[in-house]
C-alpha positions in Angstrom: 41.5 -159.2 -8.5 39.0 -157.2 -6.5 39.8 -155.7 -3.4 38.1 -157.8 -0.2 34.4 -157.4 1.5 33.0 -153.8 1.4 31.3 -152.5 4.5 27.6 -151.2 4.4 28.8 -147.2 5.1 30.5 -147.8 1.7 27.8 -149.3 0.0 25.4 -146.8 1.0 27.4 -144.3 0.0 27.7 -145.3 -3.6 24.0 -145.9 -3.6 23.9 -142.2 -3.4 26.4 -140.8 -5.2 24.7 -143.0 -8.0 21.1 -141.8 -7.2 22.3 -138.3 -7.1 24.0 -138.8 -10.8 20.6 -139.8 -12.2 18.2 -136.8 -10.3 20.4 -135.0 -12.0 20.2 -136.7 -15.4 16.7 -136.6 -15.0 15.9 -133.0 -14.0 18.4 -131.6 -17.0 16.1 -134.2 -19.6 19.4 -136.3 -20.6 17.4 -139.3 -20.7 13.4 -140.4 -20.0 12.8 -143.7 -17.9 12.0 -146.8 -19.9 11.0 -150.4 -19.3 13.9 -152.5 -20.6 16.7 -150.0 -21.0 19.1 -152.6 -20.6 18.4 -154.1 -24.2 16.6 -151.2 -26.1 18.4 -147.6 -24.1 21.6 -147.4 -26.6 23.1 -143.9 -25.6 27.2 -144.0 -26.0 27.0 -140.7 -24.6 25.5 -141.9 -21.1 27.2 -144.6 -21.1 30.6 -142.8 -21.4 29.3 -141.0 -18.8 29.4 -143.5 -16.7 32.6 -144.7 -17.4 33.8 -141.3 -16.3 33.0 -142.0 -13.6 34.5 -145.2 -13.1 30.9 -147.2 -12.8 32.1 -149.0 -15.7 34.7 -152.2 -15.4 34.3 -151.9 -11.1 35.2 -155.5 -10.9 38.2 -155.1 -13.7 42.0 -154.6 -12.7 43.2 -151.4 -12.4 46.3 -152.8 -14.9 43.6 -153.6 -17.3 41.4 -149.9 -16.7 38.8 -151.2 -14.1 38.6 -150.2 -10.8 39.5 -153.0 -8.6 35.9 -153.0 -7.0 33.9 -155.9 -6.0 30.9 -157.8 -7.5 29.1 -156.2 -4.6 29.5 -152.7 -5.3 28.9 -153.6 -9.0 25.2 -155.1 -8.6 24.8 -151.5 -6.3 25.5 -149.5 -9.3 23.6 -151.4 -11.3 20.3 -152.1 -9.2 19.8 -147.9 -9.5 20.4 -147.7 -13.4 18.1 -150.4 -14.1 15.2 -148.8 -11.0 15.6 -145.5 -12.8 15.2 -146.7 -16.6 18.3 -145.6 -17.6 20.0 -146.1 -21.2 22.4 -148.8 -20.3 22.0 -151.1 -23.3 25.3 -149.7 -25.2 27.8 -150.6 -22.4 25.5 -153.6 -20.8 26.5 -156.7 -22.6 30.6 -155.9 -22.9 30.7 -155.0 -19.2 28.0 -157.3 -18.0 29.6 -160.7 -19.4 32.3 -160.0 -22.1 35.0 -158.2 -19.7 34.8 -161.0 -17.1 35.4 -163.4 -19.7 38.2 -161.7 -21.3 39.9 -161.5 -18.0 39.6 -165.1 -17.1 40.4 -166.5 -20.4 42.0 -163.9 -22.7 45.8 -163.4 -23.7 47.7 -160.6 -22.3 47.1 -158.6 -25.6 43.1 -159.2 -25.7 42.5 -157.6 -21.8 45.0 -154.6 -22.9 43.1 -154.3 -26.4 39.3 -154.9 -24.9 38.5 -153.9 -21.3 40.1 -150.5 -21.1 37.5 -149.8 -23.7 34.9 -151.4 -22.0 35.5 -149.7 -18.9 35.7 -146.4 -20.3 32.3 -147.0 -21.9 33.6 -146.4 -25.5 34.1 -150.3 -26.6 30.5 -152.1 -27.1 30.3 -155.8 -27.5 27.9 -158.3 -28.8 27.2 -161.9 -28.3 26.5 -164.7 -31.0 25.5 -168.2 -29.3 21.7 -168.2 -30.6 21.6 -169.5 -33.9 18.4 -170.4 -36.4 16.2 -173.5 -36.2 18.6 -174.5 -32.7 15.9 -172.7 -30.3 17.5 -173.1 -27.1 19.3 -175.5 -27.4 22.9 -174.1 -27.5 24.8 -177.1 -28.1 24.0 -178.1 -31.5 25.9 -175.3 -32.8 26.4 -175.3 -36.7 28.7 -172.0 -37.0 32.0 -173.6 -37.9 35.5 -171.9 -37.6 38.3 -173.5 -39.3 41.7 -173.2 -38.9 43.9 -172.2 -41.4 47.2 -171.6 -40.0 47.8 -167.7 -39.5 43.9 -167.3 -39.5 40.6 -168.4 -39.0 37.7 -169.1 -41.6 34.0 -168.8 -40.4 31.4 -169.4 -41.9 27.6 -169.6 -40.3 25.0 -167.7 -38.9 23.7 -166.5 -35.1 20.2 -165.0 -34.8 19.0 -162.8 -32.3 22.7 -160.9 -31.5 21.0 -158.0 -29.6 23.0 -154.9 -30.6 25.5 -156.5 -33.1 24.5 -153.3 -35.4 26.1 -151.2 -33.0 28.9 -153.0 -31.6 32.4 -152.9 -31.7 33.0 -156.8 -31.2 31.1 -159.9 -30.4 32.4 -162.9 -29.3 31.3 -165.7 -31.4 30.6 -169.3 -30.1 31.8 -171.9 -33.2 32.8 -175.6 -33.7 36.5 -175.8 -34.4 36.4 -179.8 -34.3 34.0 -182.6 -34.8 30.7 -182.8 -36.3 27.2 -180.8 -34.5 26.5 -184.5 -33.2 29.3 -183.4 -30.7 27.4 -181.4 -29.0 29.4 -179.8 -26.4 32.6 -181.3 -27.3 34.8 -179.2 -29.7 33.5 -175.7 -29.4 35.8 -172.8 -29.0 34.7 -169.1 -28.8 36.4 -166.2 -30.9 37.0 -162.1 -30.4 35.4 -160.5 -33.8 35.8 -157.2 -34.5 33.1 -155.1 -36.3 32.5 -154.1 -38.8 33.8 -156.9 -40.9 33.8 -156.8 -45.0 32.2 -160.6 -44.6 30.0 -160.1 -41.8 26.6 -159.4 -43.1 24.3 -158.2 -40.0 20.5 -158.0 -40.7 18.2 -156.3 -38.5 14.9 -158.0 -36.9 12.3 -156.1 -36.2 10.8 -156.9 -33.1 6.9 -156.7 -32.0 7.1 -152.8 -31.4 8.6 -151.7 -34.5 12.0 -151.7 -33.1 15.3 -153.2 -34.3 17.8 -154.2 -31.4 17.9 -158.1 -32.5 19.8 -159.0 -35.4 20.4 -162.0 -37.6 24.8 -162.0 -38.1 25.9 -163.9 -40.9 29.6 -164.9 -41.2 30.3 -165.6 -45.4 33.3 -167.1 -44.9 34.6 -164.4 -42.8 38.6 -164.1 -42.3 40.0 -163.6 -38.9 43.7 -163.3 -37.1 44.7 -166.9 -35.3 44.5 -164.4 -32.2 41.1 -164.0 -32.2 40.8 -167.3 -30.7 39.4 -166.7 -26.8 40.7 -169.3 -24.4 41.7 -172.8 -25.1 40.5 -174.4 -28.7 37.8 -177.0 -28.0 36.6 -175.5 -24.7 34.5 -173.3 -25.3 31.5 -174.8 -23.6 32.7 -174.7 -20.5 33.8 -170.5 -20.9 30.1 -169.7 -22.1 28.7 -171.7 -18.9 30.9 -169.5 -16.6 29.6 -166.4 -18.5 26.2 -167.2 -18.3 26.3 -167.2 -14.9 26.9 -163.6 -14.9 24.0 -162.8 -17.4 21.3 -164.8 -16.1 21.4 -163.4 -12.4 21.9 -159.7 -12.5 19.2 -157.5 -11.4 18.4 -157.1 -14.8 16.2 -160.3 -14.6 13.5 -158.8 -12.2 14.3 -155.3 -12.5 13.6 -154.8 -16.5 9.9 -153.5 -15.6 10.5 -152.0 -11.9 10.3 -148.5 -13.8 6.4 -149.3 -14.4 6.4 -150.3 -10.5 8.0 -147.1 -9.5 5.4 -145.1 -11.7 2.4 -146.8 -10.6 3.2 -146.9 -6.8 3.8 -142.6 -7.5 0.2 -142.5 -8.9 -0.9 -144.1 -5.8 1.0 -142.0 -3.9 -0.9 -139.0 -5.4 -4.1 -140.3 -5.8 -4.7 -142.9 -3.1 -5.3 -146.6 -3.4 -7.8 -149.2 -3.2 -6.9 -152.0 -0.5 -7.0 -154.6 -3.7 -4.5 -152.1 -5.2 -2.4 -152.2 -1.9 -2.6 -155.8 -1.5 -1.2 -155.9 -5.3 1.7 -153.7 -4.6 2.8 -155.3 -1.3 2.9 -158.7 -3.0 4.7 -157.3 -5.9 7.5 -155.8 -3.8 7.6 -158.8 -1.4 8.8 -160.9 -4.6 10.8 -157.8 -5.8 12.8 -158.1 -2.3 13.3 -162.0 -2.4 14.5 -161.9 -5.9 16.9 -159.2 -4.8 18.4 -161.1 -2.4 18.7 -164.0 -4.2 20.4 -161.8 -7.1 22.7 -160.0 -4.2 24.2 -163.9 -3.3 25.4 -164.6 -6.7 26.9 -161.2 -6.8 29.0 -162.8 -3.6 29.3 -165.9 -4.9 31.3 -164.4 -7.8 33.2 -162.3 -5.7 34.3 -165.4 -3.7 35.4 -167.4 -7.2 32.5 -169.3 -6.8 30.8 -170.6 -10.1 26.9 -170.6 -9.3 25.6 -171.8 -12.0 22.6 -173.6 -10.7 21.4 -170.3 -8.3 22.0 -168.4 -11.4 19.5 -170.1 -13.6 17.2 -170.1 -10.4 17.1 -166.3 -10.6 16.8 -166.1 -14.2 13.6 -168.1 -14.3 12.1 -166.9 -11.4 13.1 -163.3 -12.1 11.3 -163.2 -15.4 8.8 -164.7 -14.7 8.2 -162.4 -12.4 8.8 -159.4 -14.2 5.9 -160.7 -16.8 3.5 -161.3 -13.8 4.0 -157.9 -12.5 3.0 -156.1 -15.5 -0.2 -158.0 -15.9 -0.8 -157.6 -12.2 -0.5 -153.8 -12.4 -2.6 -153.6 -15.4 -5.4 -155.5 -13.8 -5.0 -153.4 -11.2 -4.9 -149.9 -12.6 -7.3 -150.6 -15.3 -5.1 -148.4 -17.1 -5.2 -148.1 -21.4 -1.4 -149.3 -22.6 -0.6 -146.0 -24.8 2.5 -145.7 -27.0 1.8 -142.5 -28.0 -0.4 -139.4 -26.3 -1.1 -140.7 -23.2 0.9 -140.2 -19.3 4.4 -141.6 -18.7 2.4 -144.3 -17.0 0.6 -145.4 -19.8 3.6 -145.2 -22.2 5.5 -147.2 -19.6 2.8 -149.8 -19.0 2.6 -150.6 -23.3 6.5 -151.0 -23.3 6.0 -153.4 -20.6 3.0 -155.5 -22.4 5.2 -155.6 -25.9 8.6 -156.8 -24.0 6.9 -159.1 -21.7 7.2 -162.3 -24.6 10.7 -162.1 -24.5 11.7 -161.8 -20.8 11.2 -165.9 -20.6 13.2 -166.3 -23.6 16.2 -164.3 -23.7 19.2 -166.1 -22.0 17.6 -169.1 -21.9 14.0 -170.4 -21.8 12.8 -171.1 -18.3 12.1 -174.6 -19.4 16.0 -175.2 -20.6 17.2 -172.8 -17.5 14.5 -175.7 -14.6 16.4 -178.6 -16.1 19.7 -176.7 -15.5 18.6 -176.1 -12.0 16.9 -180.2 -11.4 20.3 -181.5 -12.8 22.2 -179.2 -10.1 20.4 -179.8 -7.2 20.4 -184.0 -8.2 24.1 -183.6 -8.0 24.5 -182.4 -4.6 
């Protein structure tokens, strides 16, 4: 369990210790900042080097090679990798979502086989929920597991398994029981290691040339009776509890804050027009609101609280946000997206115009995530 509340003198002083870590990535050229880094920045390197230094598993049980620290200190640590653009997308899913999970509803042998690893930075995982011609909707999973005794059959396909190329593990979302007209009823979720002889994993290119997505076929794919996660048939309700730790991270306003950061230094140096001031006091304003919404989850968690509904509050409005920024800097600028040959600006602003389509997609559409959040706030 983590420790109790934190005061500010001990928040602050991670907040530096962490910002003093990446001046000095920076300056000694270990890594450039990027827009995104938490789905396209794949360094195992850094990311050991983070678990070093015990940023990695905070919230984790010592017992289990975490740290004991609270959700609090956690979104601290994390708010300054994502500000600075650093390569966090090797460690980010496993630690983000999967480690939480494996605590609340793994056996004794899964937390002593999974989250040392994850909290050392060495173990990556990925997730398969999405899978083809579902869209969003999550519950009209077709991926079926069936049990045969000692071991488990699947057979199936997810799309869209962000890093599944690279990872260690995923943990897979199947039906175990009933028919997809089910819908929530009968799902359980499973620990797969990776590679695996039967697990075919095809890359999908995405609009810049990149491939961090990936289709995950499962032909009839053998698996230990132990790779079962929690109870059989209650799955649904595990992935709703994880979901509330991926859709309100600072990651879901802070994926573009690098371009912020590099267009307010230009202004710095060059002056600005008041329309340009006017843009980047509005544009921090939401920044800070979302933050704070962001920073109550974090609490939330840490009190065993289950916010679902705020969750999916800050996942819609966060990324929406983080599109309208970069189409309010780059009115504002008047600056020339450049992959290639131009400033760190202008290489940061075209990674920000070729992620933006995704921001309102990934973890949910907004429209799937304003339901969640109509059919909360009916219930109370």
């Amino acid at each position: 369990m983590s420790r109790g509340a934190v005061s500010d003198d001990v928040l602050h002083s991670l907040r530096d210790e962490v910002r003093a870590f990446l001046r000095t990535e920076l300056a000694d050229g270990a890594f450039r900042p990027d827009v995104d880094s938490w789905m396209t920045g794949f360094d195992p390197d850094f990311s050991r080097r983070l678990g070093e230094r015990g940023w990695l598993g905070l919230t984790m049980p010592v017992e289990y090679g975490g740290q004991g620290r609270t959700a609090v200190e956690r979104f601290v640590v994390t708010e300054e990798l994502l500000a600075h653009g650093a390569p966090v997308a090797a460690h980010w899913i496993a630690d983000r979502q999967m480690a939480p999970s494996i605590l609340a509803n793994g056996t004794e042998t899964q937390k002593r086989r999974y989250i040392p690893g994850i909290s050392s930075g060495t173990v990556f995982f990925a997730i398969g929920m999405s899978e083809p011609d579902a869209g969003s909707d999550l519950a009209s999973v077709r991926t079926r597991a069936t049990d045969n005794g000692d071991t488990w059959i699947l057979r199936g396909t997810k799309v869209w398994t962000t890093g599944a190329h690279l990872a260690h593990a995923m943990v897979l979302l199947a039906r175990t029981d009933g028919t997809t007209g089910d819908r929530q009823q009968g799902l359980s979720q499973f620990v797969v290691d990776l590679p695996h002889p039967d697990i075919e994993i095809r890359p999908l290119a995405s609009i810049d040339g990149e491939a961090h997505f990936n289709e995950v076929i499962f032909h009839d794919a053998v698996v230990d009776s132990s790779a079962l996660l929690g109870v059989r048939g209650q799955g649904w309700r595990q992935v709703m509890s994880e979901l509330a730790f991926e859709r309100s991270g600072p990651e879901r306003y802070l994926s573009t804050l690098p371009l912020l950061r590099a267009w307010t230094g230009l202004l710095r140096e060059h002056g600005a027009t008041p329309e340009q001031r006017q843009t980047l006091g509005e544009l921090t304003a939401q920044a800070w609101a979302l933050r704070q919404m962001s920073s109550q989850v974090a609490r939330e968690l840490h009190a065993g609280g289950e916010p679902d509904v705020l969750a999916a509050m800050v996942k819609d409005l966060g990324s929406t946000f983080e599109g309208d920024l970069v189409s309010a800097i780059r009115n504002a600028s008047g600056a020339i997206p450049r992959r290639t040959g131009g400033t760190d600006f202008e290489r940061l602003l075209a990674q920000s115009v070729l992620h933006t389509p995704a921001f309102t997609l990934r973890g949910g559409t907004n429209e799937i995530l304003r339901g969640i959040v109509a059919r909360g706030l009916g219930m109370r």
